[in-house]
N, C-alpha and C positions, 0 to 999 in steps of 0.2 A: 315644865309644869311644876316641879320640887321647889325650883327656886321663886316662882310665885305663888304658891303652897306657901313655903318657909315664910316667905315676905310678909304675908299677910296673918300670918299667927294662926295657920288652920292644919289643924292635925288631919293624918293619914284616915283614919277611924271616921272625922264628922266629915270630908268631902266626901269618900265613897259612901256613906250613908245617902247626903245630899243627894249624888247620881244616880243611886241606887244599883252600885255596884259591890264587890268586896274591895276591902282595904290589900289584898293578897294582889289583885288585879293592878289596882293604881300603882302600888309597888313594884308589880315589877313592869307596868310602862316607864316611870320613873329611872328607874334601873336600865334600861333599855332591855331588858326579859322576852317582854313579847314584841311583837309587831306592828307595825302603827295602829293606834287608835280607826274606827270606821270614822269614818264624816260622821256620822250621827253623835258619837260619843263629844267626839273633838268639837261640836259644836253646844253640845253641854255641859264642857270642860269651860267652853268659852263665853256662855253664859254664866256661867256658876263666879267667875272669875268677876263678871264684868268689865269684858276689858272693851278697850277705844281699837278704831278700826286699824290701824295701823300693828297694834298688838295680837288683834286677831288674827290678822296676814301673816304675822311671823310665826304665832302660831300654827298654823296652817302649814306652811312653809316646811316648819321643823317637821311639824307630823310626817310630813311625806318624806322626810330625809331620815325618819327614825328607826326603821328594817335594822333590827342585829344583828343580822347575817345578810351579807351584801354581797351581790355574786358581780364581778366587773369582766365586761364583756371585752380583750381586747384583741380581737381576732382581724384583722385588715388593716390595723393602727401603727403606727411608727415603732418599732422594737423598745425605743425609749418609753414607751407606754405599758409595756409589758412588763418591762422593768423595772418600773416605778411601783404598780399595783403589789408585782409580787414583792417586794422590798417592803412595802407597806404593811401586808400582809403577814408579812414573816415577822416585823417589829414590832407593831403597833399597842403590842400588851404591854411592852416594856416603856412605852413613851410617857414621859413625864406632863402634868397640866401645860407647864409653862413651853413645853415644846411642842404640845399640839394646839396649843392657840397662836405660835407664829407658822405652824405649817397652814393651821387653815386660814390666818392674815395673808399668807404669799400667797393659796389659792384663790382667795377672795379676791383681790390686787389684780390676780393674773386674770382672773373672770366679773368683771364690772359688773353685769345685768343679772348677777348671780349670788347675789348679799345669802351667806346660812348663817349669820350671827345669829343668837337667839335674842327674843325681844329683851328690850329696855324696862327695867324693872319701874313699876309703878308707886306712885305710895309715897 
């Protein structure tokens, strides 16, 4: 959402006016602060934007993948899955941009029918 925010030359103040939210709110979705947006919001997010349907889906997409606190179930899974979470977990604050956009290119790679990129900027 920031970066088609940013894209489009709209400050924090005039979109949450538009929605009729606070600027404190958008912020920290933005941030990943809160929780994903309700459908209701995300779909006035996605009006306000005007985007095309394909942008809307990835929006969509993201919103459900946006929870800041993500709890991973790995209980009857392969030890190497437990493994991995917690390793995740214990690191992930330290991880650089450029290192979590090839971890989650190998995820995405290793899961075909499962694209989290975020949308393709418009404009």
């Amino acid at each position: 959402m920031r970066e088609l925010r940013t894209a489009r030359g709209v400050s924090l103040k005039d979109m949450a006016a538009a929605l009729g939210v606070s600027a404190t709110y958008l912020s920290a979705l933005e941030h990943g602060r809160r929780g994903r947006p309700s459908w209701f919001m995300l779909q006035r997010i996605i009006g306000y934007f005007n985007v095309i349907w394909d942008e809307a889906e990835d929006l969509q997409r993201l919103a459900e993948l946006s929870h800041p606190r993500v709890v991973i179930d790995t209980a009857g899974l392969d030890p190497k899955a437990t493994r991995l979470a917690n390793l995740l977990a214990e690191t992930i604050a330290g991880l650089d941009g450029a290192t979590l956009d090839r971890l989650l290119r190998d995820l995405e790679d290793a899961l075909p029918g499962r694209v989290l990129r975020p949308p393709a900027r418009s404009g």
